[in-house]
C-alpha positions as CSV (number, residue, x, y, z in Angstrom):
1,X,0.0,0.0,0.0
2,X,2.8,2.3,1.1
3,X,4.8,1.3,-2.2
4,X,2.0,2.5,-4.3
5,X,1.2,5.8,-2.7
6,X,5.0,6.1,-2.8
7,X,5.3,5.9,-6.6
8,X,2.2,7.9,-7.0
9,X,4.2,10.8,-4.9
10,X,7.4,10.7,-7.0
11,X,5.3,10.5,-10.5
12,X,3.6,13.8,-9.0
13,X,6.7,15.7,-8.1
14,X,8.4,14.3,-11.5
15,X,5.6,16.8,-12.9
16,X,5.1,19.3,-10.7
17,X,9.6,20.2,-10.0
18,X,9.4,20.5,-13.8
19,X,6.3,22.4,-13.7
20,X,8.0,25.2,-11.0
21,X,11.1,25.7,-13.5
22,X,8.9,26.5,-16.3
23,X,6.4,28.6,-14.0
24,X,10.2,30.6,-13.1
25,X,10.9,30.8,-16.5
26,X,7.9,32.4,-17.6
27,X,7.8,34.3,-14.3
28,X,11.0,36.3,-15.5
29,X,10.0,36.6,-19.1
30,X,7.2,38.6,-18.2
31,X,9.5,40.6,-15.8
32,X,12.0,41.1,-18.4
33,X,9.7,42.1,-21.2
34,X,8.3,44.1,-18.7
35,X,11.0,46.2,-18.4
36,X,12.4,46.1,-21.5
37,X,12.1,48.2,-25.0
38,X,9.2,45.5,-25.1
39,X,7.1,46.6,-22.6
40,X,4.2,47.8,-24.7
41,X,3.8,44.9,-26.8
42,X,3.8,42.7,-23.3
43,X,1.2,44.9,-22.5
44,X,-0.8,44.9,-25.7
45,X,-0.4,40.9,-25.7
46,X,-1.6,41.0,-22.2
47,X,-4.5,43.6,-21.9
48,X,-5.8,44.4,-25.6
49,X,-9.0,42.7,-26.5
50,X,-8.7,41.8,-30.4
51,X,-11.7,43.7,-32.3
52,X,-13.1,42.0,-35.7
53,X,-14.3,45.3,-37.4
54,X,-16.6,43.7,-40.3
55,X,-19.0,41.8,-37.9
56,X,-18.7,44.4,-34.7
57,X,-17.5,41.6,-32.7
58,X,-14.9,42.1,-30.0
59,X,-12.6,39.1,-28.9
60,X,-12.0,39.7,-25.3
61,X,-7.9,40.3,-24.2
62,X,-5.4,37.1,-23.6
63,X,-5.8,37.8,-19.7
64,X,-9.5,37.2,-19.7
65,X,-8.8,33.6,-21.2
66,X,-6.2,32.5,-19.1
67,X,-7.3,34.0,-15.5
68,X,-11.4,32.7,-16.7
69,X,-10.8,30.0,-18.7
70,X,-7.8,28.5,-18.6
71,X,-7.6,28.5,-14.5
72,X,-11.2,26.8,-14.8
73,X,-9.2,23.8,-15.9
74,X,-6.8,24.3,-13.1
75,X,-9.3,24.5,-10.6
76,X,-11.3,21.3,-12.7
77,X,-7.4,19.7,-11.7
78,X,-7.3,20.5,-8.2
79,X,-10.7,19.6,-8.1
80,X,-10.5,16.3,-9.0
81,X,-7.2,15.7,-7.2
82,X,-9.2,16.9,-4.0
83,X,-12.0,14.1,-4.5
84,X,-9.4,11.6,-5.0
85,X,-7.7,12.3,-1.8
86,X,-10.8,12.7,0.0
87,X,-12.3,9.0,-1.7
88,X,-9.0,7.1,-1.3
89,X,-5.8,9.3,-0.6
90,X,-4.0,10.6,2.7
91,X,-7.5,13.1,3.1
92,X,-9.3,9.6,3.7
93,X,-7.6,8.6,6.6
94,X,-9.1,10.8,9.3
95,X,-6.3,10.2,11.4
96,X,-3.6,11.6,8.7
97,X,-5.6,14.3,7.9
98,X,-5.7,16.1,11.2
99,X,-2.5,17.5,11.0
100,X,-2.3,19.1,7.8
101,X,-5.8,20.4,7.9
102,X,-5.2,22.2,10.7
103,X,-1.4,23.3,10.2
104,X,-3.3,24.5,7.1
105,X,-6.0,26.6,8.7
106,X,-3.1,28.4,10.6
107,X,-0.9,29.1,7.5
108,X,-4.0,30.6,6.1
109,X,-4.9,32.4,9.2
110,X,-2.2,34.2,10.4
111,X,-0.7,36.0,6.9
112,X,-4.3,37.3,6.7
113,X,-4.2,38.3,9.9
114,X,-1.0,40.3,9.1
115,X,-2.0,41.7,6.1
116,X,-5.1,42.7,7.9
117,X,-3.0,44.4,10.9
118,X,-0.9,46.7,8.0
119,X,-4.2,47.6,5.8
120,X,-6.9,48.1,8.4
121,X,-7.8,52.0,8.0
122,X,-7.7,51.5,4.2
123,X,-11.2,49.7,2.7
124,X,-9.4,49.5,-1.1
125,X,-6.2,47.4,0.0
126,X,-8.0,45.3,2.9
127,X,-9.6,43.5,-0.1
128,X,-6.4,41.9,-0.8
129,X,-6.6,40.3,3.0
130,X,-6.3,36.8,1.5
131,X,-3.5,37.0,-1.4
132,X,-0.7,36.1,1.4
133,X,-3.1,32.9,2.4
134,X,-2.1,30.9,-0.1
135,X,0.7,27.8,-1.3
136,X,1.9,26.9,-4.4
137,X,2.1,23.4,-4.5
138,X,3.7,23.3,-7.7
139,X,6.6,25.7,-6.3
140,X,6.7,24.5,-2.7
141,X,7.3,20.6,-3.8
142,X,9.5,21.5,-6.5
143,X,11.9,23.5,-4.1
144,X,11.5,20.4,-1.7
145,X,11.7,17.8,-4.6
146,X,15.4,19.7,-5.2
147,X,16.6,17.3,-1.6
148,X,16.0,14.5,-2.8
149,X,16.2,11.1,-0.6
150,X,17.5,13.8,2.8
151,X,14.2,14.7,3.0
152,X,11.6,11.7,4.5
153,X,8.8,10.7,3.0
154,X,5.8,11.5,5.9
155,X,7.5,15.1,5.5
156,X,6.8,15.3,1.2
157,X,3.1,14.0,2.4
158,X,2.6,16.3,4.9
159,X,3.2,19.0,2.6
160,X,1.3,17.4,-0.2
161,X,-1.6,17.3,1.8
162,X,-1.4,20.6,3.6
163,X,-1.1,22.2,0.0
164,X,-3.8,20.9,-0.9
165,X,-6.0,21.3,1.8
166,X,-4.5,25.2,1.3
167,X,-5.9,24.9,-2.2
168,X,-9.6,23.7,-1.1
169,X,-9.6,26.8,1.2
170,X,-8.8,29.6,-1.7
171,X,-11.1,27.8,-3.4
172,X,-13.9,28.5,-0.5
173,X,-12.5,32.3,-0.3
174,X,-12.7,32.8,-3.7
175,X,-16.0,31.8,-3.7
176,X,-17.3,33.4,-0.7
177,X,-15.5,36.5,-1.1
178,X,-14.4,37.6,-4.9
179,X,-17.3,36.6,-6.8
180,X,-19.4,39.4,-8.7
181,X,-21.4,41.1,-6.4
182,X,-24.2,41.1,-8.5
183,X,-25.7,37.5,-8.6
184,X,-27.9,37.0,-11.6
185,X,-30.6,34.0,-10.5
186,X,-31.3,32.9,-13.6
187,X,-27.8,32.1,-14.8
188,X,-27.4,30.4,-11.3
189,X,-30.3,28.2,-11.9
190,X,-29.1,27.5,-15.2
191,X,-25.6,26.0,-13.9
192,X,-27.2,24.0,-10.5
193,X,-29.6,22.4,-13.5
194,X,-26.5,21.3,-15.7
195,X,-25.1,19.8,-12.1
196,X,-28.1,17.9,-11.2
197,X,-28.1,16.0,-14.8
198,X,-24.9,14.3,-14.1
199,X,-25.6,13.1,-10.9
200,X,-28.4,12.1,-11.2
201,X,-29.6,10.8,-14.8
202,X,-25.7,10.4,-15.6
203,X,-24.9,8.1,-12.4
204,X,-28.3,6.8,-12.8
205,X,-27.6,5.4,-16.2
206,X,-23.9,4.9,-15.9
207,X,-22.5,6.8,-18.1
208,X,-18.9,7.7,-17.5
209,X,-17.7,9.1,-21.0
210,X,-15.6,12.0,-20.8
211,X,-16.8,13.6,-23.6
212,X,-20.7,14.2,-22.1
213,X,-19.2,15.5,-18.6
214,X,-16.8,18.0,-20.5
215,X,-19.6,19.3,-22.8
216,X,-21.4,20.1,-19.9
217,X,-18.6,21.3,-18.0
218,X,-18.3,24.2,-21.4
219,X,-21.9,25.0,-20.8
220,X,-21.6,24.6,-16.7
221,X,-18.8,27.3,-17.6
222,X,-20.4,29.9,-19.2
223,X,-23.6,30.0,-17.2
224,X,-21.5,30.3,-13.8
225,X,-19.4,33.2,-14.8
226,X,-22.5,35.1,-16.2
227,X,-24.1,34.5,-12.9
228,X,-21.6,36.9,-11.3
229,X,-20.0,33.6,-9.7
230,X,-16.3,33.6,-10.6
231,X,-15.9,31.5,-13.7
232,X,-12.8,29.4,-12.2
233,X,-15.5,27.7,-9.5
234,X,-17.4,25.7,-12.5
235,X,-14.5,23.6,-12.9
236,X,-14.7,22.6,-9.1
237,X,-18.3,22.2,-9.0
238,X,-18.0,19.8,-12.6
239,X,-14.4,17.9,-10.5
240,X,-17.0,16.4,-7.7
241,X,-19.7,15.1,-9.8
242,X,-17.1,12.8,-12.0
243,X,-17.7,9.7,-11.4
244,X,-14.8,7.6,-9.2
245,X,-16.2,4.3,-10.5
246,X,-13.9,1.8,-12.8
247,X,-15.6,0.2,-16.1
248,X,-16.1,-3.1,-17.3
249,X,-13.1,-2.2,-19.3
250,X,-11.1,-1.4,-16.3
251,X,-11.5,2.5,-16.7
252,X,-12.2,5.3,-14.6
253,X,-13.4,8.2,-15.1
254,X,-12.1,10.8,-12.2
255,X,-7.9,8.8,-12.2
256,X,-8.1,9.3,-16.3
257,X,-9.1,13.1,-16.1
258,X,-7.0,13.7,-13.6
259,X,-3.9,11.9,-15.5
260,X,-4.8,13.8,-18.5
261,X,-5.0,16.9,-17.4
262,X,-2.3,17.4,-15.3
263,X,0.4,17.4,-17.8
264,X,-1.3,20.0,-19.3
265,X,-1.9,22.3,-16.2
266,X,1.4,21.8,-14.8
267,X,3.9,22.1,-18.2
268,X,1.0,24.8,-20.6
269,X,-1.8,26.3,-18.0
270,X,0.5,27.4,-15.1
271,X,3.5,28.8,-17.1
272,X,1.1,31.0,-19.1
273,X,-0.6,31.9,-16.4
274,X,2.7,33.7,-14.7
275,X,4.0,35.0,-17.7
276,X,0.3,36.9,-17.9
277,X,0.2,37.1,-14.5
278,X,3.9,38.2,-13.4
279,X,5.1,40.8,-15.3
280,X,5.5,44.1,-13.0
281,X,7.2,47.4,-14.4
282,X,10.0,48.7,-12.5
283,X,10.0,51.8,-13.7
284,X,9.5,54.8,-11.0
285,X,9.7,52.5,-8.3
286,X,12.4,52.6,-5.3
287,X,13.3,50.6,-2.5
288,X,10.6,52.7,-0.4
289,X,7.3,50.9,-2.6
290,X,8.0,47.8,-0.9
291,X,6.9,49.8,3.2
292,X,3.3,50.5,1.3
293,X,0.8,48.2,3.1
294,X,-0.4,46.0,0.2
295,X,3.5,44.4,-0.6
296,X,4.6,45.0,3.3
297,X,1.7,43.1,3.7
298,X,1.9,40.4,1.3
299,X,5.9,40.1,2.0
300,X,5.2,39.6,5.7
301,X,2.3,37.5,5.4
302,X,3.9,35.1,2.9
303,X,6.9,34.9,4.7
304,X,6.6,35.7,8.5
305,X,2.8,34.2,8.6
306,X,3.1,31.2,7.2
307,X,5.7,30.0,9.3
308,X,4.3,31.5,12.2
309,X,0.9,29.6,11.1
310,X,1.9,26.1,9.9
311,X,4.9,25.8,12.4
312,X,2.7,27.1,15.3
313,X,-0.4,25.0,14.6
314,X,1.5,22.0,14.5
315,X,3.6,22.6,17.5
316,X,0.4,23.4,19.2
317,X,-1.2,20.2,17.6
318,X,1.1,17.7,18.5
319,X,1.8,18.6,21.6
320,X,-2.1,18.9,22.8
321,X,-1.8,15.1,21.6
322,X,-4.2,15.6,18.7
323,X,-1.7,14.4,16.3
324,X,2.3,12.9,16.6
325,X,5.2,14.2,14.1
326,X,5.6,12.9,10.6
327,X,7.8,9.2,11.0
328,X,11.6,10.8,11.2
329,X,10.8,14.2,10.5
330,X,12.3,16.4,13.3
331,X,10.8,20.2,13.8
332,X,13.7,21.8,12.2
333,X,12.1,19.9,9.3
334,X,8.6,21.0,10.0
335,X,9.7,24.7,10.6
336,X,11.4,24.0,7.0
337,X,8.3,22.9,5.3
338,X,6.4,25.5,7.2
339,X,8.8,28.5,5.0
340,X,8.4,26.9,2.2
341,X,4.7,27.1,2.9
342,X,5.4,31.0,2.0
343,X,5.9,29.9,-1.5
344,X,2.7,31.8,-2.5
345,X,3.4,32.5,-6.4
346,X,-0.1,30.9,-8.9
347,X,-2.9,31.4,-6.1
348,X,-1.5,34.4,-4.3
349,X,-1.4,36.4,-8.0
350,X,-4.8,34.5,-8.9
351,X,-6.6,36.0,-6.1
352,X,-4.8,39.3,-6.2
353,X,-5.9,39.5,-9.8
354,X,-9.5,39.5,-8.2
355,X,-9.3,41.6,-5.3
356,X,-7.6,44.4,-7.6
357,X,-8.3,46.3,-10.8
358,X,-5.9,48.9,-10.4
359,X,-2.7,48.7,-12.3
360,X,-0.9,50.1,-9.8
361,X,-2.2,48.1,-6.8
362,X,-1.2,44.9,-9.4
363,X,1.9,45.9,-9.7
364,X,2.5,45.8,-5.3
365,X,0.7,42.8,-5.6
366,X,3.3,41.3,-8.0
367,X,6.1,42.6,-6.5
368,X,5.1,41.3,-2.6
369,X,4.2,38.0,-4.1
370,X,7.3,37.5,-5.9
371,X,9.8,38.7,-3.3
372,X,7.7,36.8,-0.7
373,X,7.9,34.0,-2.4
374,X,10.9,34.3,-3.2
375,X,12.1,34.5,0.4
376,X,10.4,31.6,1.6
377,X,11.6,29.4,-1.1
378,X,15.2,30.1,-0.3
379,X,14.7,30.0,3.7
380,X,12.9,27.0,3.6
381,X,15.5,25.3,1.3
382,X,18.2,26.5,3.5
383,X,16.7,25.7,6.7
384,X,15.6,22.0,5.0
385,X,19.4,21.7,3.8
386,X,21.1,22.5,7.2
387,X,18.5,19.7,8.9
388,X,19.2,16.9,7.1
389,X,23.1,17.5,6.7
390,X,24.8,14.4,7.5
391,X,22.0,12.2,7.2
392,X,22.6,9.3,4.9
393,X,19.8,9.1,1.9
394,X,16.3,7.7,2.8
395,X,16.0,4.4,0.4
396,X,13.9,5.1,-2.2
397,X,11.1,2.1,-1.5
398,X,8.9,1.9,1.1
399,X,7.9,-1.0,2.4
């Protein structure tokens, strides 16, 4: 049992290590276009919508697409990653889960908290309260996939599982807090239909093609983000009504989406998404931008909160007797995984890009996420490294 979940870990961190170079690469792309003699036409790729002048139709802008559409299939990924876990993963196990879940609560907690503190007396930048609440699991496992066999297994799980539990709460802020203001019933009633047909007459029936679910996941789509509802939530809602049943022909639906589709997010969706996403012009700016209280706040939270919250919750966890320490992890090791916890990067910017419409607010957005993240992906590396010094590799199997 251990041997499988094992391999199932190191096929995931085989995609999502890979996944956090090319989410750098693109990263510093759209910085250096950003400041470069190419700054307008990063711009005009980024913003412009594209008009087609003989039928009065306007195509709306490349960050439209990836932040409403493209992240749909994101969240459809984490969606379905989160049912798996819950059905028959390490979110199963009620005794497993307890720790992460709530080591997750407090790295989500306390960065608010701080970013709260700095932005209190100003309504416009306290929008942005939850942009230091979030982990990107792609990043964060990446930097800890760069130890190799020093670091123990329980630890790579614990992380897993906190990320992801992370991931189900922006998913709950987002959709409790940065949807359209302005609900419109009938589109609403439109996309709980299209989720009663499959489960209902779909389970009923037994249908488990991929091609009905997605068609309805297009329509599910559209009717969700003309409700007001942030688009990205349809592909959550459509991730918990695939079916986690295998075939006569040995197929199932949920583990076949799921291994489709996460090639795709990880190496195509999330790259473009931080070039779009990442870009921030330099120009004007000096050393004093970074004591404003939207990237003061972002900074701090990422990188102070998180380990205050993970590290903290867990201490208090374990020793209430709620929960015992990850098999040989140490809490050097936990305070490690609890920096790297700061690694904010896709879901900080993703929910940034929603509290803010201002270009300047963006821009302190993208500049606190990237140097918080950028912080807490060094300090949890080192602070990882300097832990498991002299330790002799962890074999690979697990029995």
């Amino acid at each position: 049992m251990l041997t499988s979940i094992y391999n199932a870990y190191r096929e995931f961190v085989k995609l999502e290590s890979a996944s956090s170079i090319l989410l750098l690469i693109a990263a510093l792309l759209a910085l250096w276009m950003s400041n470069s003699a190419l700054e307008h036409f990063y711009g005009a790729l980024i913003h412009t919508p594209i008009s087609i002048s003989p039928l009065s139709f306007e195509i709306k802008p490349l960050e439209f697409w990836v932040n409403d559409g493209l992240m749909a299939i994101f969240f459809f990924t984490v969606g379905l990653e989160l049912k798996r876990e819950m059905l028959e993963g390490e979110l199963s196990d009620l005794s497993k889960v307890a720790l992460p879940t709530i080591a997750a609560v407090g790295g989500m907690a306390v960065p608010a908290l701080i970013y709260v503190a700095l932005n209190w007396d100003n309504s416009t930048t306290l929008n942005g309260w939850a942009i230091p609440s979030a982990t990107d699991i792609a990043f964060s496992l990446g930097v800890l996939a760069l130890l190799g066999r020093r670091v123990p297994f329980s630890l790579k799980v614990f992380l897993m599982a906190l990320a992801i539990i992370d991931d189900l709460g922006a998913i709950v802020i987002i959709a409790l807090f940065y949807s359209g203001h302005e609900l419109h019933l009938s589109y609403l009633a439109f996309a709980a239909a299209l989720l009663v047909v499959p489960v209902i007459l779909f389970h009923w029936k037994g249908i488990t093609s991929l091609t009905v679910y997605l068609i309805v996941g297009l329509f599910l789509w559209f009717f969700v983000m003309k409700s007001g509802i942030h688009a990205t939530l349809a592909g959550v809602a459509l991730a918990f009504v695939i079916p986690n049943v295998t075939d006569s022909h040995g197929h199932n639906p949920l583990h076949r989406l799921e291994k489709i589709l996460h090639p795709w997010v990880a190496y195509g969706i999330l790259p473009i998404f931080a070039f779009v996403n990442a870009g921030v012009s330099f120009e004007g700016m000096d050393l004093s931008i970074l004591w404003e209280p939207v990237p003061l706040g972002i900074v701090l939270g990422l990188f102070l909160g998180k380990q205050l919250g993970v590290f903290g919750f867990t201490w208090l966890t374990i020793k209430l007797g709620f929960a015992k320490l990850p098999d040989r992890a140490t809490w050097m090791t936990i305070y490690g995984v609890a920096a790297l916890c700061g690694v904010g990067f896709t879901m900080s910017l993703f929910i940034g890009s929603m509290a803010f419409t201002d270009a300047e607010y963006m821009n302190q957005v993208r500049l606190g996420v990237l140097l918080g993240s950028f912080l807490s992906a060094i300090v949890g590396y080192l602070i990882l490294f300097a832990a498991t010094s002299g330790q002799a590799p962890i074999p690979e199997t697990v029995e």
